[in-house]
C-alpha positions as CSV (number, residue, x, y, z in Angstrom):
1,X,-7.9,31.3,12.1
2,X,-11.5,30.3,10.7
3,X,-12.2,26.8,12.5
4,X,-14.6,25.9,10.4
5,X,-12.8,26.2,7.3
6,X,-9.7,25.0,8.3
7,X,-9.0,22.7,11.1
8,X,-12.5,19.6,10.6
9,X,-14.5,17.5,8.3
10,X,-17.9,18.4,8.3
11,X,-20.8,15.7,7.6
12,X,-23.8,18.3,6.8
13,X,-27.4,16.2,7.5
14,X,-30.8,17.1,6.7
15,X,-32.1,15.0,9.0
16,X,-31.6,17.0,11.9
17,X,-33.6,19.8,10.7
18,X,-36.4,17.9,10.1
19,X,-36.8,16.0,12.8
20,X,-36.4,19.1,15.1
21,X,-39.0,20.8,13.0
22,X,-40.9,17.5,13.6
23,X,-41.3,18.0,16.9
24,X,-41.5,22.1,17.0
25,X,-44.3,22.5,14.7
26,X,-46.1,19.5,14.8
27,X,-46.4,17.9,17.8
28,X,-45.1,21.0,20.0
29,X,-46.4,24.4,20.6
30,X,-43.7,27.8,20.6
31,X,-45.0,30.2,22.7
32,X,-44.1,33.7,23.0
33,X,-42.1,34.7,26.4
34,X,-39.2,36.8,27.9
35,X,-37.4,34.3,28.9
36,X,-36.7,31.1,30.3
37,X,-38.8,32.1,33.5
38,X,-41.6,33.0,30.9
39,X,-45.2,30.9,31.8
40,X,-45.7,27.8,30.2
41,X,-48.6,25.6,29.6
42,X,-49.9,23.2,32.1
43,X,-50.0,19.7,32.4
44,X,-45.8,19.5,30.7
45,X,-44.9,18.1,34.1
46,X,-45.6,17.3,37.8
47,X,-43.6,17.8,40.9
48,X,-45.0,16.0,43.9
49,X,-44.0,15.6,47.7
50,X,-43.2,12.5,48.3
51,X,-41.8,12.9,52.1
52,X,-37.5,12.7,51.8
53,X,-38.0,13.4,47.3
54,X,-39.8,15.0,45.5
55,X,-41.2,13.3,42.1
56,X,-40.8,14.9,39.1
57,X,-43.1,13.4,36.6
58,X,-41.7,15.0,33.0
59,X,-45.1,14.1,30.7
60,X,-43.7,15.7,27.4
61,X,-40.6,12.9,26.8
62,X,-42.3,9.8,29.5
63,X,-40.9,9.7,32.5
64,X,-40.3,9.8,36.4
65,X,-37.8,10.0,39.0
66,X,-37.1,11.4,42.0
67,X,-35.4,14.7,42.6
68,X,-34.2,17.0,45.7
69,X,-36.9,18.7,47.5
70,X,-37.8,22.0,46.6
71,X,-36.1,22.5,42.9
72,X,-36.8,25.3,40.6
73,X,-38.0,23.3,37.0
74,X,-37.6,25.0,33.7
75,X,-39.3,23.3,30.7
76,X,-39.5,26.4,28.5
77,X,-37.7,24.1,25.7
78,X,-39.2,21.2,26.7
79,X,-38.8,19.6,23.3
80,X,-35.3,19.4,24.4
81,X,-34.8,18.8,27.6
82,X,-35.9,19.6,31.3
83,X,-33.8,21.2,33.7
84,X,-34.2,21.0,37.9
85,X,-32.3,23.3,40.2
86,X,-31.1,24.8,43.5
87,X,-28.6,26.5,44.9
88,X,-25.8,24.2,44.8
89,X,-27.1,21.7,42.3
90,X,-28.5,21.5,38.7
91,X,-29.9,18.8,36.8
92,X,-30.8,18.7,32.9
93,X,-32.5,15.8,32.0
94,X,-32.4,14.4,27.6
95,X,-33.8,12.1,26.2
96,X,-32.1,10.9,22.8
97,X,-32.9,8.1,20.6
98,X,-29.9,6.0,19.9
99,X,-31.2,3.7,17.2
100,X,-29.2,5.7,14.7
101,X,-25.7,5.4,16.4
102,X,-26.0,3.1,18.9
103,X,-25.8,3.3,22.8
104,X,-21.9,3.0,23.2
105,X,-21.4,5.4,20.6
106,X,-23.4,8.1,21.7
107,X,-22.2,7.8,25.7
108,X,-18.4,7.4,24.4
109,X,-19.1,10.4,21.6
110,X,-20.3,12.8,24.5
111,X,-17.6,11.9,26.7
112,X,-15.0,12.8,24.2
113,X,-13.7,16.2,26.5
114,X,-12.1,14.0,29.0
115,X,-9.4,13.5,26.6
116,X,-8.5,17.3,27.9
117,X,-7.0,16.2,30.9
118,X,-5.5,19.8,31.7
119,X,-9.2,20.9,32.5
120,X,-11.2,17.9,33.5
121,X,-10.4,15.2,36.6
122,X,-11.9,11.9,36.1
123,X,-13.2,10.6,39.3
124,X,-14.9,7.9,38.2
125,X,-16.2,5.8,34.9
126,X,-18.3,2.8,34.8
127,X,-21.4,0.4,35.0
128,X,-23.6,0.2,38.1
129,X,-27.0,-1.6,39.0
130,X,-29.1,1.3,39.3
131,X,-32.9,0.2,39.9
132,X,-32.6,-2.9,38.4
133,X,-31.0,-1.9,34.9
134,X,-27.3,-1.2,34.1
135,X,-26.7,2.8,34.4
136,X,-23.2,4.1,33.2
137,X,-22.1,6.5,35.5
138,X,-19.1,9.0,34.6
139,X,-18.0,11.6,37.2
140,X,-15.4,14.4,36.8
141,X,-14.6,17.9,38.0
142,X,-13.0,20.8,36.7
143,X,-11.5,23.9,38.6
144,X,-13.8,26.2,40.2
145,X,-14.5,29.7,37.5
146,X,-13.8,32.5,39.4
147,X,-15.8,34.5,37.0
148,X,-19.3,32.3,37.4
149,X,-21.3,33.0,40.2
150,X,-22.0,30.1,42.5
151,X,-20.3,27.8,39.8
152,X,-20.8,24.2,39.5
153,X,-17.7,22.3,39.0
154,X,-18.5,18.8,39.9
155,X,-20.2,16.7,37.5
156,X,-22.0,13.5,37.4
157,X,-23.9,11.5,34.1
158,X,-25.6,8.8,34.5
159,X,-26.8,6.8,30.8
160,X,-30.1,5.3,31.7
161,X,-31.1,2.5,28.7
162,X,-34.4,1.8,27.9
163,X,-35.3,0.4,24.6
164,X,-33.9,2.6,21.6
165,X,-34.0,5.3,23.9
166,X,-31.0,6.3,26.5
167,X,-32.1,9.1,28.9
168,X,-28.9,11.3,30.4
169,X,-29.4,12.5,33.4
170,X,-26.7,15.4,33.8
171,X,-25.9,16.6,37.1
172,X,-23.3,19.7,38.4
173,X,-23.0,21.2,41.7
174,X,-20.9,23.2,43.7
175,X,-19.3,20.5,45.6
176,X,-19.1,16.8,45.6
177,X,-22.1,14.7,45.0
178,X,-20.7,12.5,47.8
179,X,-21.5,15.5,50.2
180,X,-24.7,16.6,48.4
181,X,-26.9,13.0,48.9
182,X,-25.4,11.1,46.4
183,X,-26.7,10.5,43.0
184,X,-28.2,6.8,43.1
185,X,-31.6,8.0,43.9
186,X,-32.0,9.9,40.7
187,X,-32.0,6.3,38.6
188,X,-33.5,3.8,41.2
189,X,-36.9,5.2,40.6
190,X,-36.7,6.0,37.2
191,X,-39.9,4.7,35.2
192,X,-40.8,5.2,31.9
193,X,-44.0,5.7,30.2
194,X,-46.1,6.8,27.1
195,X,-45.9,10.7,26.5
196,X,-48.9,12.2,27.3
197,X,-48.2,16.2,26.3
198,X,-47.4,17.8,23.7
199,X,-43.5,19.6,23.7
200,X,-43.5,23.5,24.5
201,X,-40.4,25.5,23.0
202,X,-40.7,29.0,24.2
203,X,-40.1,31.5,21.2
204,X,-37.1,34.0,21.2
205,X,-38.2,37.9,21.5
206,X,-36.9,40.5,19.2
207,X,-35.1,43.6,20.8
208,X,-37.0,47.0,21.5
209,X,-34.1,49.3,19.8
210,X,-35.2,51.9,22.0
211,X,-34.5,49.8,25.2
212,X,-30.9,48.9,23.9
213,X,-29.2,52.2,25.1
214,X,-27.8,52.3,21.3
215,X,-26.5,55.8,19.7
216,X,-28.5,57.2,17.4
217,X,-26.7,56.1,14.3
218,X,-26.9,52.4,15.5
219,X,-30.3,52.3,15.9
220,X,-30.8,54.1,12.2
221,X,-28.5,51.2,10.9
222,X,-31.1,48.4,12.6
223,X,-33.8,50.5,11.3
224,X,-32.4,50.5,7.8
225,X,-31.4,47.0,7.5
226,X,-33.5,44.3,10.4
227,X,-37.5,45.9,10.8
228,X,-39.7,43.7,8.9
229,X,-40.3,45.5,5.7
230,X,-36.4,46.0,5.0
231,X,-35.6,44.7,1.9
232,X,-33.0,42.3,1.7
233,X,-29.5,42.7,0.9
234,X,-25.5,41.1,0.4
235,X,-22.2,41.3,2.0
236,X,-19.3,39.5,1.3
237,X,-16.5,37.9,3.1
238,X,-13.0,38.3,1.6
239,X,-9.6,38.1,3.9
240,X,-8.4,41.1,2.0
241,X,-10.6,43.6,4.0
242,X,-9.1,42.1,7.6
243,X,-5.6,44.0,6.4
244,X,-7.2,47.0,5.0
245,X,-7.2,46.3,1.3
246,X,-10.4,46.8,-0.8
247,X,-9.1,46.2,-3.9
248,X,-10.7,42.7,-4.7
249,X,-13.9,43.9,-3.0
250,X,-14.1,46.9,-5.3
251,X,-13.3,44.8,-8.3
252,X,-16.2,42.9,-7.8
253,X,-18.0,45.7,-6.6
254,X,-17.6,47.3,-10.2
255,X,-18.2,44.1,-12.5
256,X,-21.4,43.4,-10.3
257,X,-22.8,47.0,-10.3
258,X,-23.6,46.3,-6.9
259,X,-22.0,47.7,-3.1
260,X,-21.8,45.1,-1.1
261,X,-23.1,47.4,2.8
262,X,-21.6,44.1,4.9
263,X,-18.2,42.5,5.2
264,X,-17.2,40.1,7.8
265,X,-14.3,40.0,9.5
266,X,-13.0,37.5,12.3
267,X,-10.8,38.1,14.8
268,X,-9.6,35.6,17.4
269,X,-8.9,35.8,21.5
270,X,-4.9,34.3,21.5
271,X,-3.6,37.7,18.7
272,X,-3.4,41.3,20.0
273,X,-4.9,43.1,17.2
274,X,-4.1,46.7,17.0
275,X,-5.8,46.8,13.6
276,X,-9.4,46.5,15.1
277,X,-9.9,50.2,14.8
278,X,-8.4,51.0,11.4
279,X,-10.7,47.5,9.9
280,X,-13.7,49.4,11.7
281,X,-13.0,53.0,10.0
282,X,-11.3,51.8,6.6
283,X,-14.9,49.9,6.2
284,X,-16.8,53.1,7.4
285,X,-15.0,55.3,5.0
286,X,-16.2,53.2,2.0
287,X,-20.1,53.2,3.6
288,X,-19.7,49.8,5.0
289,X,-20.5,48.2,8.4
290,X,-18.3,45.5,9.3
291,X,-19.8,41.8,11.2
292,X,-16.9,41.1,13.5
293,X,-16.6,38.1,15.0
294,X,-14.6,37.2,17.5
295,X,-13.2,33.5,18.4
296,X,-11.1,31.5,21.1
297,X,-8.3,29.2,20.2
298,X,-7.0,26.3,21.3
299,X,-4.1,27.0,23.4
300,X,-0.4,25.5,23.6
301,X,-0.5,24.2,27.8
302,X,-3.8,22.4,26.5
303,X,-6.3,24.1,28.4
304,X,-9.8,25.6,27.0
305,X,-9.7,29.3,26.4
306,X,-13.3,29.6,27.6
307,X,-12.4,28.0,31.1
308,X,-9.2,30.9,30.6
309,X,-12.1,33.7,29.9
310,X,-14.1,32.8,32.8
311,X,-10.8,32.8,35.3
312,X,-10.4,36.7,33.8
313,X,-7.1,35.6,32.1
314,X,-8.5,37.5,29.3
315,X,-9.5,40.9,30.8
316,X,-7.2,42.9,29.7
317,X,-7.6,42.0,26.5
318,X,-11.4,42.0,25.9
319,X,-11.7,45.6,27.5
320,X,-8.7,46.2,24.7
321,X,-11.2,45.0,22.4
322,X,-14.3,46.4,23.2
323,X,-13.1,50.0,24.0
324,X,-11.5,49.5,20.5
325,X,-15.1,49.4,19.1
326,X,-16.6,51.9,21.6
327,X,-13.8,54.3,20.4
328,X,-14.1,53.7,16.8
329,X,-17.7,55.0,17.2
330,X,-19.5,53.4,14.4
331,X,-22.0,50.6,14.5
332,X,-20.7,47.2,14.0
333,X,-22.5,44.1,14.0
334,X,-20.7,41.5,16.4
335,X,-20.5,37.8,16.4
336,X,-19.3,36.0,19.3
337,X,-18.5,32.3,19.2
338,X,-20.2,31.5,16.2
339,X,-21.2,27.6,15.2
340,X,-20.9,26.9,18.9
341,X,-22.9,23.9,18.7
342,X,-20.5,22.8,16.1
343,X,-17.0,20.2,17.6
344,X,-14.9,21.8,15.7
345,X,-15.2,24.9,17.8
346,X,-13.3,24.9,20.9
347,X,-15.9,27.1,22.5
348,X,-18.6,24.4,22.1
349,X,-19.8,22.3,25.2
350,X,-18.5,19.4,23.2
351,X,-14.9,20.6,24.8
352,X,-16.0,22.0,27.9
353,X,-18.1,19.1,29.8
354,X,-20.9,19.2,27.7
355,X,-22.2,22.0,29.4
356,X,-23.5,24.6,27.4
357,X,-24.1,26.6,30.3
358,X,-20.4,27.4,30.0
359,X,-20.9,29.2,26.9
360,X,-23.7,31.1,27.7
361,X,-21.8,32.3,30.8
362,X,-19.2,32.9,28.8
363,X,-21.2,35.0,26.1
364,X,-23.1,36.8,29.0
365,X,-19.2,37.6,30.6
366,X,-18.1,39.2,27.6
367,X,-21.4,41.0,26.4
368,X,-21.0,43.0,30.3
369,X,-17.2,43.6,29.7
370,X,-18.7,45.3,26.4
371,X,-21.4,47.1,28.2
372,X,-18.4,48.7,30.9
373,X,-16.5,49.6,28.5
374,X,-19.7,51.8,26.3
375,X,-19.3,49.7,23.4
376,X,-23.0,48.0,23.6
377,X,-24.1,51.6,22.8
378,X,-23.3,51.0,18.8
379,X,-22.8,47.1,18.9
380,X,-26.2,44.8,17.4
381,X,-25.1,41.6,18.9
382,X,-25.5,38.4,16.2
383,X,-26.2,34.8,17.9
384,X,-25.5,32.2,15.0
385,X,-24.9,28.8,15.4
386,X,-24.4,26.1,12.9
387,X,-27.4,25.2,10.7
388,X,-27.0,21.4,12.4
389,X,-25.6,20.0,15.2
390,X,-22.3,18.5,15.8
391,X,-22.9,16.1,18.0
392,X,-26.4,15.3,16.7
393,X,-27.1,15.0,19.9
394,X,-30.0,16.9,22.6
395,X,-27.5,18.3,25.0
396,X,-25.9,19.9,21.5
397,X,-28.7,21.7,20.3
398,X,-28.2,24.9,19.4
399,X,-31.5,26.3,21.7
400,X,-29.0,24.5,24.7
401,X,-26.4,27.8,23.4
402,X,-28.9,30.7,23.8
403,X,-27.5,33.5,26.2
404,X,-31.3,34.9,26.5
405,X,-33.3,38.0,24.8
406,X,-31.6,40.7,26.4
407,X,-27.7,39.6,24.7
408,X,-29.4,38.7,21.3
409,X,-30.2,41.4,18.4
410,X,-30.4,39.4,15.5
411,X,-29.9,35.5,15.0
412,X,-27.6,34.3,12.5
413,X,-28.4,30.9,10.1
414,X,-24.8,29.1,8.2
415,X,-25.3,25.7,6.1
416,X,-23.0,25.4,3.4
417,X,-23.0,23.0,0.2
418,X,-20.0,21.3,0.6
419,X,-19.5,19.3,-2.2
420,X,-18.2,15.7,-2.6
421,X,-14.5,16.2,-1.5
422,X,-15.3,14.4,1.4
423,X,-18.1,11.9,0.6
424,X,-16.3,9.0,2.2
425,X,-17.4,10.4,5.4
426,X,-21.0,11.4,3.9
427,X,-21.2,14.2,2.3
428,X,-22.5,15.7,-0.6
429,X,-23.9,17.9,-3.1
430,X,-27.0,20.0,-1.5
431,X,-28.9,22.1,-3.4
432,X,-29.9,25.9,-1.3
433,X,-33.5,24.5,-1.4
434,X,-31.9,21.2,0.7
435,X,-29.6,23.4,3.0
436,X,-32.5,26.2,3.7
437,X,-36.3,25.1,3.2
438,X,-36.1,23.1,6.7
439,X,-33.8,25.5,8.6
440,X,-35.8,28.6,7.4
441,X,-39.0,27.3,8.7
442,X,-37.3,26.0,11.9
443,X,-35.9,29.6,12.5
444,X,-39.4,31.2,11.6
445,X,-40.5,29.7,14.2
446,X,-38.4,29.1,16.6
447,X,-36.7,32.8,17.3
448,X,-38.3,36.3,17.1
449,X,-35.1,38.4,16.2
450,X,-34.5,39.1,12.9
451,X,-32.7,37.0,10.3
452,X,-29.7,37.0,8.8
453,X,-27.1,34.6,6.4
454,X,-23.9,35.1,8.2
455,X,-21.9,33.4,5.9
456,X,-22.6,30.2,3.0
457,X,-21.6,29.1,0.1
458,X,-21.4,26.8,-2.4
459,X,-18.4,24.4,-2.9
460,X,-17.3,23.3,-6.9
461,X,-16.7,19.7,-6.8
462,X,-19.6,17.2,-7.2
463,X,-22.1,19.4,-9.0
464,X,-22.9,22.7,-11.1
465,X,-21.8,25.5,-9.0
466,X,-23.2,27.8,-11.8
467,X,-26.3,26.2,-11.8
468,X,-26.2,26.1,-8.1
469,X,-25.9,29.9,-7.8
470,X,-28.2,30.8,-10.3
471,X,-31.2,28.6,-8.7
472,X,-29.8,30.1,-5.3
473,X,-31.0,34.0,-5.9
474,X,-34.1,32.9,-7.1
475,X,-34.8,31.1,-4.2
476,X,-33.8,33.2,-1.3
477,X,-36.3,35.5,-2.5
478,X,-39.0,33.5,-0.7
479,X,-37.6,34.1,2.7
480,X,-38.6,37.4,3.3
481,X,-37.2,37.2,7.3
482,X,-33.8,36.8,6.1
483,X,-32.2,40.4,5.7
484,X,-28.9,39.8,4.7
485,X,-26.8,37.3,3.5
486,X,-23.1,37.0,3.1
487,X,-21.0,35.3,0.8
488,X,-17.7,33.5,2.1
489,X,-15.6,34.2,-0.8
490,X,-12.8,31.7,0.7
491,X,-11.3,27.8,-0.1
492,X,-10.6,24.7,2.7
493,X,-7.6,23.3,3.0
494,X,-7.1,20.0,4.4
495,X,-3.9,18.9,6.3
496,X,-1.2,18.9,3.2
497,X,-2.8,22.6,2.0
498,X,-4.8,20.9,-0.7
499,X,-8.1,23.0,-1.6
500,X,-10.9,20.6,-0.9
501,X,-13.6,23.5,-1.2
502,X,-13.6,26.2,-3.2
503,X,-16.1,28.8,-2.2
504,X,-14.9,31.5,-4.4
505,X,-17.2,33.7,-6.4
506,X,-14.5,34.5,-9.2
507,X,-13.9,30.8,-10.1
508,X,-15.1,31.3,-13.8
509,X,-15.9,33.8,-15.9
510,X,-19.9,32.2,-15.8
511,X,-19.8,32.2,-12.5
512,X,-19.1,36.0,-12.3
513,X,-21.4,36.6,-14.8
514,X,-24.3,34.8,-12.6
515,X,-23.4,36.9,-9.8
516,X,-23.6,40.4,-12.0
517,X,-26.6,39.6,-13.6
518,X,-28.3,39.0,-10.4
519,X,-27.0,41.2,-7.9
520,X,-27.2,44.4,-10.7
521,X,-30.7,43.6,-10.8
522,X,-31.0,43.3,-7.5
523,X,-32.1,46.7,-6.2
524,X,-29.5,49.1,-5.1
525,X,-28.3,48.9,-1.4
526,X,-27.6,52.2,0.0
527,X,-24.6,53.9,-1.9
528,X,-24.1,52.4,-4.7
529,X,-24.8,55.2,-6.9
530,X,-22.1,57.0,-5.0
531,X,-19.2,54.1,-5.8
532,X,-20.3,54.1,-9.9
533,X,-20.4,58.3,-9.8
534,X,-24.0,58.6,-10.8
C-alpha cells in the first residue's frame, strides 16, 4: 500500500515554502554543525536564576516564561521552535500564526490523534485562567515504549493566545505533571515582546563514506552517483519490478534509449515478504540499484504501528528484513517512513501525539536493528519528507522529523503536480518551476547531504501534461544538487477506484515521445550501451 497515492486528498501550497525560506534565508542565519548540540550564536535566548524558576527569555520568536531549574535548551532550529529539558521532562515551545486558520482550528486540527483512543488516554480538555488570559489546556497519556529510553508518556499542551499569534507550549515527562510541579507556572508568567534576534537553523552535515563502515561496492555506488560533480540521472517507479517483472521497464527502456540505474520499490511493516531478496538481486542482475522503502500500516485493533515498533512487536520481523538486505549483498538505497510530515502517513506525529520525537526514535530503532544485523554495511539511508507540511503547522515541520547526521546519507525532496481533480478542496495545476524553485533553494540551504527526487510527477487533468514534461527536463537542469530523480509511473484512485491522477509516462504517444527525445539525449547512465548491444 502507497499512502500517499491511495488512501488522502492532498491540498499542495506554495505558501509554505516560501515563508519558511522567508525566515531561513532572510531573516535567519544556517550554520554548519554536527548536531543538535552543535554551538550556536549568542544572544538567541537567556536563562536566568530567578530563585524557585528559572526564566527562559526566547529572543528569536518574543517571549518569556518560567521554566524548571537547571534545563538543558536547544535552539539549533530556532526558526522553529525551542526545546527545554531534563531528565524526566521536556518542553518544546512554537509559535504559529493563526490568522490564516483561525485559533480553534489550529488547537482542534492538532488535537486530531485523540480520536485513537486505543493509544492515547484523555485526562483532561479545557479552558483555564492562566496569567490573566484564557489558556486551553489538553492532557493525555499513552503507554510507556519499552523500546525508548527514559520515555515520556505523559503529555500536557497548553494554547496560549496572543494577538494573531497562539504560542503552544508542549510538555512530556515520565510521570504525571501532577507529581512533577504542575504546569500552571509555565503560562502565568508568560510575556510577550518584539523579537530582538535573528532565527538560527543549524545546517545538516553530509556523511564521510569512509566513516560509514560501508563495503567497498557501496561506497563506489555513492561515489558514482551523490559527490558533487556526479552528473545527474533517472529512475523510475513501476509496480511491475516489486513481483519481479521487467518487461514494462525494458519497453520503455528501449523506446527511450535510455537505462533507467534506480527503481523504487515499497514495502510495508503488516506483509511478510519473502521476495525482498529476489526484488534486490533480479534488479542487480539487470545493473540496477533498487530505493526500498519501507512503511507501517494502520492496524485492525486500532492501534499505531509505530507505538507497536517501539514495544519490539516488530522484531522479528525487521531483523527478517534487514538480514534480507545484508544477505543479498548489494547496495540498496533505503527509505524509511517517507512523507512523515505528511497526515496521511500513519507514522507522522500527526497520529502519534504530535510528537515527532516518536519518529525519530522510531527511525533511530530501526536504523540499529539494521546496524546488528550488518546490513548498514551496503545500505545509503534516504530521509525524505513531503515537499510541504500537512499540518501546516510548526510542530509539523519536517526539520521536527530529522533523526540527526549520523542516520542520514542523502535527503529526499517529493512535490507532485496534482492536477485539478480535486480543486474543490484547493488544488491545482503547478508548473515544476512552482513545485521546485522554493523547495530547491530551501533544501540548498537547509541540509548538507546530497539531493535527490524520490519520486514526482505530473498529473493529466487541468493542464498540458506534454507541455508540462517538456518544460520539466529543461528545468531540472539548473539544480545541479539534485542527483537523481524518479518518476512514479502510477494512477490515484479515490474511494469508488476511479483514476483521479494519472501519473503515467505512457499516456500518449507525445508524451512518450517527450520522454525519448529527452532522456536519449540525456547522457548515458552507466550501462546502457550494454542493454542496446553496442
Amino acid at each position: 500500500m502507497i499512502f500517499k497515492r491511495k488512501m488522502t486528498v492532498k491540498i499542495r501550497s506554495k505558501a509554505r515554502a516560501c515563508v519558511l525560506l522567508a525566515v531561513i534565508l532572510a531573516a535567519g542565519m544556517i550554520f554548519p554543525g554536527s548536531g543538535a548540540a552543535a554551538s550556536v550564536p549568542e544572544g538567541l535566548y537567556t536563562l536566568v536564576d530567578v530563585g524557585a524558576y528559572d526564566r527562559f527569555t526566547n529572543n528569536v520568536d518574543g517571549y518569556s516564561l518560567l521554566v524548571d531549574k537547571g534545563m538543558q535548551v536547544d535552539m539549533s532550529v530556532s526558526s522553529v521552535r525551542a526545546v527545554l529539558e531534563n531528565e524526566h521532562k521536556r518542553i518544546e515551545i512554537y509559535k504559529q500564526d493563526v490568522s490564516r486558520v483561525g485559533r480553534a482550528a489550529y488547537i482542534n486540527y492538532s488535537n486530531r490523534f485523540l480520536a485513537n483512543t486505543a493509544d492515547h488516554f484523555l485526562e483532561y480538555n479545557g479552558n483555564q485562567t492562566l496569567g490573566g488570559r484564557s489558556v486551553m489546556v489538553t492532557a493525555w497519556s499513552r503507554e510507556k515504549l519499552s523500546r525508548v529510553a527514559n520515555d515520556k508518556n505523559h503529555y500536557v499542551c497548553l494554547e496560549i493566545p496572543h494577538g494573531s499569534y497562539n504560542y503552544t507550549v508542549f510538555i512530556k515527562a515520565t510521570q504525571p505533571l501532577t507529581e512533577l510541579g504542575g504546569y500552571a507556572y509555565l503560562a502565568q508568567n508568560f510575556s510577550v515582546f518584539a523579537p530582538r534576534a535573528a532565527a538560527y537553523t543549524r545546517q545538516t552535515q553530509a556523511p564521510d563514506p569512509a566513516s560509514r563502515g560501508w563495503t567497498a561496492e557501496t561506497r563506489e555506488l555513492y561515489q558514482r552517483y551523490f559527490v558533487e560533480d556526479a552528473p545527474m540521472v533517472w529512475g523510475l517507479f513501476d509496480e511491475s519490478a516489486k513481483w519481479l517483472d521487467y518487461a514494462q521497464i525494458e519497453s520503455y527502456e528501449r523506446f527511450f534509449r535510455y537505462t533507467f540505474p534506480f527503481i523504487l520499490v515499497y514495502t510495508d511493516l503488516e506483509t511478510w515478504q519473502p521476495n525482498v531478496k529476489q526484488i534486490l538481486d533480479a534488479a542487480h542482475a539487470r545493473g540496477k540499484t533498487v530505493m526500498l522503502t519501507l512503511q507501517t500500516v494502520d492496524t485492525e485493533d486500532g492501534k499505531n504501528m509505530v507505538y507497536n515498533v517501539l514495544n519490539g512487536r516488530h522484531d522479528e520481523f525487521l531483523r527478517y528484513y534487514a538480514n534480507t538486505i545484508a544477505l543479498a549483498g548489494h547496495p540498496v538505497l533505503f527509505r524509511l517512513g517517507n512523507e512523515m510530515n505528511g497526515d496521511w502517513c500513519p507514522y507522522s506525529s500527526y497520529h502519534t501525539s504530535k510528537d515527532t520525537e516518536i519518529f525519530n526514535a522510531f527511525y533511530r530503532y530501526v536504523y540499529e536493528i539494521f546496524r546488528q544485523e550488518g546490513a548498514t554495511r551496503n545500505v545509503i539511508w534516504v530521509w525524505n519528507p513531503n515537499g510541504g507540511s500537512f499540518p501546516d503547522f510548526k510542530w509539523n515541520d519536517e526539520l521536527m522529523y530529522y533523526p540527526g547526521d549520523a542516520y542520514v546519507d542523502v535527503v529526499g525532496m517529493t512535490a507532485y503536480n496534482t492536477g485539478t481533480y480535486y480543486s474543490n478542496v484547493g488544488e491545482r495545476w503547478e508548473t515544476f518551476n512552482e513545485l521546485y524553485d522554493d523547495l530547491y533553494a530551501r533544501y540548498d540551504a537547509l541540509y548538507g547531504q546530497p539531493l535527490m527526487i524520490t519520486e514526482f510527477a505530473s498529473a493529466s487533468m487541468g493542464g498540458d501534461k506534454v507541455a508540462w514534461v517538456n518544460n520539466m527536463f529543461g528545468e531540472i537542469k539548473r539544480f545541479d544538487r539534485i542527483k537523481i530523480a524518479i518518476w512514479w509511473n502510477g494512477r490515484d484512485y479515490d474511494a469508488d477506484g476511479n483514476v483521479t491522477r494519472s501519473y503515467v509516462l505512457d499516456e500518449s504517444p507525445e508524451l512518450m515521445e517527450v520522454f525519448r527525445r529527452h532522456l536519449s539525449q540525456w547522457g548515458a547512465p552507466f550501462g546502457t550501451d550494454d542493454l542496446f548491444g553496442h
